[in-house]
Structures are given as structure tokens and as C-alpha cells.
C-alpha positions as a Markdown table, in Angstrom:
| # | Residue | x | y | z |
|---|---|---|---|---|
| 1 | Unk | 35.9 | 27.8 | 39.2 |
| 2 | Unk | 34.0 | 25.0 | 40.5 |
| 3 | Unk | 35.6 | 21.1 | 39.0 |
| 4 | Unk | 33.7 | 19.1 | 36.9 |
| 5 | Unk | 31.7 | 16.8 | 38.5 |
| 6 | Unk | 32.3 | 12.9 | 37.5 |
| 7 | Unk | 29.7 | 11.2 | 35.9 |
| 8 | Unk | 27.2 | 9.3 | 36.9 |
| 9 | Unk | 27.8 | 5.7 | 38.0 |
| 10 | Unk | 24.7 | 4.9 | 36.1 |
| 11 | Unk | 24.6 | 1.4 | 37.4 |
| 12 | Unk | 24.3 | 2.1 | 40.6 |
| 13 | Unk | 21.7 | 4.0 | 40.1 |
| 14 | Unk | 17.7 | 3.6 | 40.6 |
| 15 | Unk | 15.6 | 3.4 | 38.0 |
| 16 | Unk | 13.6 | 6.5 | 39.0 |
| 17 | Unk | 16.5 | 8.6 | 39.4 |
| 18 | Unk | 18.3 | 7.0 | 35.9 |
| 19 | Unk | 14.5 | 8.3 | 34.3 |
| 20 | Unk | 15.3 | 11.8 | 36.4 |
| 21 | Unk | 18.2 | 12.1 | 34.3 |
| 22 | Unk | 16.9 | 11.0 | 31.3 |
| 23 | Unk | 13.9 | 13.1 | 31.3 |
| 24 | Unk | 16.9 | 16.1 | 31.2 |
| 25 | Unk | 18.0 | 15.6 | 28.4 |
| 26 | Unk | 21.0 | 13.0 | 29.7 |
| 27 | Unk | 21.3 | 10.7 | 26.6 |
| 28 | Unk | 23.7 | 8.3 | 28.6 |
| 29 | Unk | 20.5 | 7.7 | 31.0 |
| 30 | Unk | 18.5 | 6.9 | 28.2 |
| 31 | Unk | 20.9 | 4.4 | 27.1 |
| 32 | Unk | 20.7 | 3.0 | 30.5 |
| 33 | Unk | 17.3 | 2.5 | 30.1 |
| 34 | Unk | 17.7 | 0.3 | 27.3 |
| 35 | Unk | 20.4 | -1.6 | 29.1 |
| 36 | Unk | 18.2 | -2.2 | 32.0 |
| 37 | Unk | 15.5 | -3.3 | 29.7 |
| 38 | Unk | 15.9 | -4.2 | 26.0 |
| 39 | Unk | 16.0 | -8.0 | 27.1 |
| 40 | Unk | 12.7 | -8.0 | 28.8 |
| 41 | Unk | 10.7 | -6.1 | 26.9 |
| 42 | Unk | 12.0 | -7.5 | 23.8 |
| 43 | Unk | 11.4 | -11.1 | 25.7 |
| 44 | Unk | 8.0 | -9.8 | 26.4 |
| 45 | Unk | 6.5 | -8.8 | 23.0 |
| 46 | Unk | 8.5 | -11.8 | 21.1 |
| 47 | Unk | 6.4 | -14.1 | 23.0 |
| 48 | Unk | 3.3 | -12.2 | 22.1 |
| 49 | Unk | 4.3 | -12.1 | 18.7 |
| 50 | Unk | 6.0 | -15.1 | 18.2 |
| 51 | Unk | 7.7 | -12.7 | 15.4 |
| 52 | Unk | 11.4 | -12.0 | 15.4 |
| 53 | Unk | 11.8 | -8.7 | 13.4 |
| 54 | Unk | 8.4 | -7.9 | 14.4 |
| 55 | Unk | 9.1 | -7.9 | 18.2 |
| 56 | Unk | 12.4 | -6.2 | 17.3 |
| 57 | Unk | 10.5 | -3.4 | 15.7 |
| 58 | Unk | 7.4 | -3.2 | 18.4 |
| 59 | Unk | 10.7 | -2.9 | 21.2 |
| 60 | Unk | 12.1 | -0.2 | 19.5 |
| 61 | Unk | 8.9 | 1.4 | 19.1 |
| 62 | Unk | 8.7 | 1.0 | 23.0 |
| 63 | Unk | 11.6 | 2.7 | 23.6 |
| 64 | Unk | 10.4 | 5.6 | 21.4 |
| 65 | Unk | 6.8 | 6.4 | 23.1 |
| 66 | Unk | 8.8 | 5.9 | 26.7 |
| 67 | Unk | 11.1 | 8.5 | 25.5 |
| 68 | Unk | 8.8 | 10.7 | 24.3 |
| 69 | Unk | 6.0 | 10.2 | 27.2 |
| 70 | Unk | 9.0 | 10.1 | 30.0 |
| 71 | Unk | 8.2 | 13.6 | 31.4 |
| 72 | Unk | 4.3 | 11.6 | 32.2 |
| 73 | Unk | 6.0 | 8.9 | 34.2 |
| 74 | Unk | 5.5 | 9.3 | 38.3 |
| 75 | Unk | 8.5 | 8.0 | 40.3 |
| 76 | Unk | 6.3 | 6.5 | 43.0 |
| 77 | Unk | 5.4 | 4.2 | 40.3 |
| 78 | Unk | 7.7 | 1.3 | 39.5 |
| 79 | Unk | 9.3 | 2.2 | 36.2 |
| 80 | Unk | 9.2 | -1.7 | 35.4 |
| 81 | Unk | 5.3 | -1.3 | 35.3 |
| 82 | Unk | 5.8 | 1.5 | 33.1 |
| 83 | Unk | 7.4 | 0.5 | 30.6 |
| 84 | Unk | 6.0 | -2.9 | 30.4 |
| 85 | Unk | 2.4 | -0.9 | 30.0 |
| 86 | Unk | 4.3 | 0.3 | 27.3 |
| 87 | Unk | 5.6 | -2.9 | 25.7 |
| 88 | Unk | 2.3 | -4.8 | 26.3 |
| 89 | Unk | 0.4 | -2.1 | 24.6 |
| 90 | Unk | 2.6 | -2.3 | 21.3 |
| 91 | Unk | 2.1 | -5.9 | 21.2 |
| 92 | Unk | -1.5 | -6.0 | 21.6 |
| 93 | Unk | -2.5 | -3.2 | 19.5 |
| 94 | Unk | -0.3 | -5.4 | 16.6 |
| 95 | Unk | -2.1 | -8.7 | 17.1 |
| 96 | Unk | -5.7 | -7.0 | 17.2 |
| 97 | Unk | -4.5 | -4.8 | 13.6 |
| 98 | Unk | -2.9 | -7.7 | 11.9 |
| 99 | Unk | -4.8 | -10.2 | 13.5 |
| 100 | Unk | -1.8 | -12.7 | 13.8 |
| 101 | Unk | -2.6 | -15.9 | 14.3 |
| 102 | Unk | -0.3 | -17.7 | 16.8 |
| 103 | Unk | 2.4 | -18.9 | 15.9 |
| 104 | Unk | 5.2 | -21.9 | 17.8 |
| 105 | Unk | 8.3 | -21.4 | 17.1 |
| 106 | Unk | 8.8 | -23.9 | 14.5 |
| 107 | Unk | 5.8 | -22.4 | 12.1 |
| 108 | Unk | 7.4 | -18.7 | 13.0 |
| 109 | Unk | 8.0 | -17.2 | 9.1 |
| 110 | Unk | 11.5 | -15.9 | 10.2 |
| 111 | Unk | 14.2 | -18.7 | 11.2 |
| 112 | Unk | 15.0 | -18.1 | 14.9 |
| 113 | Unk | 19.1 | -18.4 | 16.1 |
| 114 | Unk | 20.2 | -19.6 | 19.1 |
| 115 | Unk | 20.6 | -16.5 | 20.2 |
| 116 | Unk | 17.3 | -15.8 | 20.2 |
| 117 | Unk | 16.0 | -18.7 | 22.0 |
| 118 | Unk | 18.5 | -18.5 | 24.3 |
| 119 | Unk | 17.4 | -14.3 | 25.1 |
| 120 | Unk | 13.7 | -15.7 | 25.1 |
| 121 | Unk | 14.0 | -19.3 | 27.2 |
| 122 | Unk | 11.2 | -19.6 | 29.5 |
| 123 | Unk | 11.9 | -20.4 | 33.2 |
| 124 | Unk | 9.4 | -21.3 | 35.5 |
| 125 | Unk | 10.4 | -21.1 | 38.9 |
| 126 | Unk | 9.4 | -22.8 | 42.2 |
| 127 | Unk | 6.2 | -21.6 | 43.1 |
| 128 | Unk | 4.4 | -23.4 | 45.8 |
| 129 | Unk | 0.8 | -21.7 | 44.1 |
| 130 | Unk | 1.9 | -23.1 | 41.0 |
| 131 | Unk | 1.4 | -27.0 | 39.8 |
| 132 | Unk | 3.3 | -26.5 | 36.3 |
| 133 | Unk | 6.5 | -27.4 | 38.7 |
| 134 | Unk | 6.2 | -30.7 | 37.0 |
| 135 | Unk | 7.0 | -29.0 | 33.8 |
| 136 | Unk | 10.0 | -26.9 | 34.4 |
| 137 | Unk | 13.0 | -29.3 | 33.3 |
| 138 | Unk | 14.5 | -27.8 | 30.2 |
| 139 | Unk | 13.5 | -30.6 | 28.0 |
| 140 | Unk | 10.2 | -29.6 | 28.2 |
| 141 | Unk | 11.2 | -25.9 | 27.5 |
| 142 | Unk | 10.0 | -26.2 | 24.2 |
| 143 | Unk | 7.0 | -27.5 | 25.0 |
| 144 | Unk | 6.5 | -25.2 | 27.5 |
| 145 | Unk | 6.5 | -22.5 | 24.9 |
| 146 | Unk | 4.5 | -24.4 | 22.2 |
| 147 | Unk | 1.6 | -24.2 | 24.7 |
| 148 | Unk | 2.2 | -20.6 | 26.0 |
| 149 | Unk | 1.9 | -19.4 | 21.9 |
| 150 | Unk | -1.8 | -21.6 | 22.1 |
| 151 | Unk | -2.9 | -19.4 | 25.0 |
| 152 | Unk | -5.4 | -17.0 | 24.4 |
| 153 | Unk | -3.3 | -13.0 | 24.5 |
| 154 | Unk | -4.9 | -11.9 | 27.9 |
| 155 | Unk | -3.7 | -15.4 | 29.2 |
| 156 | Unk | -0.9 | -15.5 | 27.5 |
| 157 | Unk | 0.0 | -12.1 | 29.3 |
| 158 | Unk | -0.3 | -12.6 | 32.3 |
| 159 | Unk | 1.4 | -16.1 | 32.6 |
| 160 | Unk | 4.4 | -14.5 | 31.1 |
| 161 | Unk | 4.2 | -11.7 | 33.2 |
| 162 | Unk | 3.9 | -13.8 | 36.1 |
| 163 | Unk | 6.3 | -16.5 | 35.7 |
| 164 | Unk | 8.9 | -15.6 | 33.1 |
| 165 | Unk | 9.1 | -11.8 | 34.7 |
| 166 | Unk | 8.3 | -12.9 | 38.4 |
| 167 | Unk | 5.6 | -9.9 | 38.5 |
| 168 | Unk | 3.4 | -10.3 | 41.4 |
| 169 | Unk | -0.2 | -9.8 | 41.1 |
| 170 | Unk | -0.8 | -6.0 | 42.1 |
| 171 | Unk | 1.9 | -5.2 | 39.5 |
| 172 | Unk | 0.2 | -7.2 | 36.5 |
| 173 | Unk | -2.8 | -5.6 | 37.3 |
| 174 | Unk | -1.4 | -2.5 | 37.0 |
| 175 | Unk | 0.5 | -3.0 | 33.3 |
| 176 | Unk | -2.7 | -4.6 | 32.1 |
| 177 | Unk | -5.0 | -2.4 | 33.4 |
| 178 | Unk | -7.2 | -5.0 | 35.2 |
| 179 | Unk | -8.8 | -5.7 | 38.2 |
| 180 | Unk | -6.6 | -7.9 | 40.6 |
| 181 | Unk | -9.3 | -10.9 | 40.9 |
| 182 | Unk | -9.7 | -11.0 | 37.0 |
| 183 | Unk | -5.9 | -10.9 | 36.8 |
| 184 | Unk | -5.9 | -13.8 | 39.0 |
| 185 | Unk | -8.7 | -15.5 | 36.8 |
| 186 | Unk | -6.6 | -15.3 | 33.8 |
| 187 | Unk | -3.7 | -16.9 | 35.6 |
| 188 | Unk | -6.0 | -19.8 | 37.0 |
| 189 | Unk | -7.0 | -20.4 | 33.6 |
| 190 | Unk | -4.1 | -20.5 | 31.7 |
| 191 | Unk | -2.4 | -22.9 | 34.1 |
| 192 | Unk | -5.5 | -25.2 | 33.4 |
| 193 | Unk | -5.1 | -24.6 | 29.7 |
| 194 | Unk | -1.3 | -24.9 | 30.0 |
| 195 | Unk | -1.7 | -28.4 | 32.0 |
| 196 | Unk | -4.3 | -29.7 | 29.4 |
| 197 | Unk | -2.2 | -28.9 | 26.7 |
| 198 | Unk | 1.3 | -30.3 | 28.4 |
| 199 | Unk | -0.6 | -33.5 | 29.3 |
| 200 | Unk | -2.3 | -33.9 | 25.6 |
| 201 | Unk | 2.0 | -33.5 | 24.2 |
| 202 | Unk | 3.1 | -35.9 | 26.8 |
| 203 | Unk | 0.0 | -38.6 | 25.6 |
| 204 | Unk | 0.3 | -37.7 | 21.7 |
């Protein structure tokens, strides 16, 4: 009688492989899953959202459609992208059917806890590309985020994508299904917009 094997260190393992497992019916990988990513994606959507419980229901809902779609994903593909798709898709398809207008965080309906903030602070790293350097000292954090909720969605995307999740350009492309130079365009613009706006707080 052959022993029992141990279980999975499920930490140590990929992403692809924790999906693998998952996609067998292993409900401890899909639990990993959610460990790996309940932050970001929830991170993600609030900011698109600018809705507590609403971001807390579009994550869930995430999790749900990757669950049930998880025998589509191909490992050569970064799950990241994946599930992002995912996430971005549940956020977008909410603004455009409730047409939400955007919201800071102090007009957001719902009070949001320090908790919250704290899951959700944006951080801008050094990025030699990048001029909004200037504007990554954490008493600007909340302006930072009062002129990320003005951004258009598409810009609004892909500067979180690029500078709160570190994505690099090939990868937003591929969550947002869009061409790398317009992908690029939106990022241009948003840093523009972001400046303008920074600069208009910093005068008013």
C-alpha cells in the first residue's frame, strides 16, 4: 500500500501549477489563488470604483468567472494577466451599466476605514520614464488618488496598472486588450493629466 503523499507546500508553488491543481478539483489551490490575489484585484477594481462594497462584490465576482473559466486559462500565459483581464472586465462593464460618476474618496457614499486605505495606498515608484517622482511622498498620497479618480477609465487603467501593480507595457496590453503604442498613449496622457491636476491642488 503505497503512503499518502504530503500535501502540497502551496506557497512554494507557481502560479501555473497552483491553477493545475485547482482546475482538479483541489479546493486548497483555489484558496491559494485568492491568497495570492484578493489584495490586488480588490486594489484594482476599488480604484475603478471608488466603491467599497461594490469593489468587494465585483472581486468576488472575479473569483467566481476565474473559477468557473479556469479550465480556458493557458499556462504559457501569466496567470496575473489572467485574472486581472478578469478584474478589469468586472469593473468596466459596472461603470459603463451604472454609469458611475467618479468618485474621491471623501465624496465615496460608504465611509472608508483605515483598513481600507491602508490595502489601497498608492505607491509610485522610481521610474526614470516617469516625471510624477515629484509626487510620491506620502503626503501627497491623497492627492495622488484624488487625481487618479478624475482620470478618464482607460487612463485611469492603465496608470494603475502601471504604477500601483508595476505591469510592464506588453502585459497591460494584454489585460486591456489593446495595442502596445495606444497603451503607451494612454499612459502619456494620464501622466499629463495627472501633472495638470497635481499642479492645479498644489496652486489652489
Amino acid at each position: 500500500m503505497n503512503p499518502t503523499p504530503p500535501p502540497p507546500d502551496w506557497p512554494a508553488l507557481s502560479d501555473q501549477e497552483v491553477v493545475r491543481q485547482a482546475a482538479a478539483g483541489r479546493e486548497a489551490a483555489y484558496r491559494e489563488i485568492i491568497r495570492r490575489y484578493q489584495r490586488p484585484v480588490y486594489s484594482l477594481i476599488f480604484r475603478m470604483v471608488r466603491n467599497r462594497e461594490l469593489a468587494e462584490d465585483l472581486a468576488q465576482d472575479t473569483f467566481i468567472k476565474m473559477l468557473n473559466a479556469i479550465n480556458s486559462y493557458r499556462p504559457e500565459y501569466k496567470f496575473s494577466s489572467w485574472i486581472f483581464k478578469i478584474a478589469n472586465n468586472a469593473a468596466i462593464d459596472q461603470l459603463r451599466r451604472r454609469e458611475l460618476d467618479t468618485l474621491s474618496l471623501d465624496g465615496s457614499p460608504h465611509a472608508i476605514d483605515a483598513e481600507t486605505i491602508e490595502a489601497t495606498t498608492l505607491q509610485i515608484g522610481s521610474d526614470q520614464e516617469s516625471q510624477l517622482d515629484e509626487v510620491a511622498s506620502k503626503e501627497l498620497g491623497t492627492q495622488i488618488e484624488h487625481a487618479i479618480a478624475q482620470l478618464r477609465p482607460e487612463y485611469r487603467n492603465c496608470i494603475l496598472l502601471r504604477h500601483v501593480e508595476g505591469r510592464p507595457y506588453e502585459e497591460i496590453a494584454e489585460i486591456l486588450d489593446l495595442p502596445l503604442g495606444t497603451v503607451k498613449t494612454y499612459i502619456h496622457r494620464a501622466r499629463n493629466e495627472l501633472r495638470m491636476l497635481l499642479s492645479d491642488t498644489r496652486e489652489g
